[in-house]
SELO-857727 format. One line per field, with one value per residue: chain; x, y, z of N, C-alpha, C, O in turn. Coordinates in steps of 0.1 Angstrom, whole numbers. Example, Ala and Ser with C-alpha at 12.3 -4.5 7.8 and 13.67 -1.06 7.14 Angstrom:
# SELO-857727
ch A_A $
n.xx 132_128 $
n.yy -57_-22 $
n.zz 78_71 $
ca.xx 123_137 $
ca.yy -45_-11 $
ca.zz 78_71 $
c.xx 132_129 $
c.yy -33_0 $
c.zz 78_79 $
o.xx 142_134 $
o.yy -33_11 $
o.zz 85_80 $
END
This chain:
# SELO-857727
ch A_A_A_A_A_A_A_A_A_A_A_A_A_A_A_A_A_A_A_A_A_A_A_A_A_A_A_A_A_A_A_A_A_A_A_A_A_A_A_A_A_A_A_A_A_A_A_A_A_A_A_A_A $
n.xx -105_-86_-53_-32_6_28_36_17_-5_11_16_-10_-19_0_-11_-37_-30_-20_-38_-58_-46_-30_-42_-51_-23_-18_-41_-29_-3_-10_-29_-4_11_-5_-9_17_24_8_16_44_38_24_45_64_55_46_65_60_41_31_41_24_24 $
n.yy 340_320_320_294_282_262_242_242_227_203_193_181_169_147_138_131_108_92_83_64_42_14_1_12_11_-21_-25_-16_-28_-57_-58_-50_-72_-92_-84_-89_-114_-125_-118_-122_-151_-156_-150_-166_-192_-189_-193_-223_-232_-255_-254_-264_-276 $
n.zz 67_86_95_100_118_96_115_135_115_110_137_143_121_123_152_143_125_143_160_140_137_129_106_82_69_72_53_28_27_23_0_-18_-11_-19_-49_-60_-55_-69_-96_-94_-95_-120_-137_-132_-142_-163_-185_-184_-204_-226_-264_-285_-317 $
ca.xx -98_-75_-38_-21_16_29_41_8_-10_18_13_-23_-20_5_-19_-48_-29_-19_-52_-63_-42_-20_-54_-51_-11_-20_-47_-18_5_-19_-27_7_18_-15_-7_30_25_-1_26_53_36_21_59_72_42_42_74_55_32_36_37_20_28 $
ca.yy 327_315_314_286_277_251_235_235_217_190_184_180_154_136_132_120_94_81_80_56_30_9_-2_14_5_-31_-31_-14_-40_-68_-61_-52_-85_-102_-84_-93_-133_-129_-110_-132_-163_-158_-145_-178_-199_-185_-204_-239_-231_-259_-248_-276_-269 $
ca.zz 66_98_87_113_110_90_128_142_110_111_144_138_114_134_158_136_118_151_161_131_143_119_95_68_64_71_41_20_26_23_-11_-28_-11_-30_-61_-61_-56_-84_-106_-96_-100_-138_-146_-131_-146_-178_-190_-185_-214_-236_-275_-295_-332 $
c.xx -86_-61_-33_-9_12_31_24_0_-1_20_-3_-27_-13_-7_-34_-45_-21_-33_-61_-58_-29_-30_-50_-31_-13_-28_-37_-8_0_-23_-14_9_7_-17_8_35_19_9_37_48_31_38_69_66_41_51_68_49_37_30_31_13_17 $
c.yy 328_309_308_282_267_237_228_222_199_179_177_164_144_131_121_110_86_73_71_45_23_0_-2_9_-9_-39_-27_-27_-54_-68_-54_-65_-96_-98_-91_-105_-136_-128_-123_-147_-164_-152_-159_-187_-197_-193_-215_-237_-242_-258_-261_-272_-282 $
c.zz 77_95_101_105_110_104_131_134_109_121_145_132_118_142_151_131_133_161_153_135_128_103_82_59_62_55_32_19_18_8_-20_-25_-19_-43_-63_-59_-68_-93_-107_-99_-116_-138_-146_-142_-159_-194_-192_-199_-229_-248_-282_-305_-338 $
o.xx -78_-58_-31_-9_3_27_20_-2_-5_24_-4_-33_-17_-12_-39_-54_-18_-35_-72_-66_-22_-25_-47_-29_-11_-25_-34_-7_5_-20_-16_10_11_-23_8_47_22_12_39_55_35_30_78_74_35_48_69_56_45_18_39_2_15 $
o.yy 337_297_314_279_262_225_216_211_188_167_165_154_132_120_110_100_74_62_71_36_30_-6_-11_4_-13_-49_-37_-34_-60_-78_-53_-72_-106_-105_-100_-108_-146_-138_-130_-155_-174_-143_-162_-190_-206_-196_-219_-243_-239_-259_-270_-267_-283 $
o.zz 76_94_111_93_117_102_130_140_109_121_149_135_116_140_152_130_133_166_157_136_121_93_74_48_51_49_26_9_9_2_-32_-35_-25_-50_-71_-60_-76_-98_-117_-105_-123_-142_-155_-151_-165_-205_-204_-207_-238_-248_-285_-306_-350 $
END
């Protein structure tokens, strides 16, 4: 087994995630912001609910 420093593997992975591009952050983003409209909209929405006794 090939012990490399900590330096080299960090630069390593530097490079591969700049090599991915900005993708995978974009799908990240994209759905918290499409859970967190859902969220906040039933939390707003949920008030209307009229009770009829």
């Amino acid at each position: 087994m090939e012990h490399t420093p900590p330096a080299t593997w960090l630069t390593t992975a530097a490079g591969a995630a700049g090599q991915q591009g900005t993708g995978n952050l974009l799908r990240v983003v994209l759905v918290v912001m499409i859970v967190g409209c859902a969220l906040t909209a039933w939390f707003l929405l949920r008030g209307y609910r009229h009770k009829d006794d």
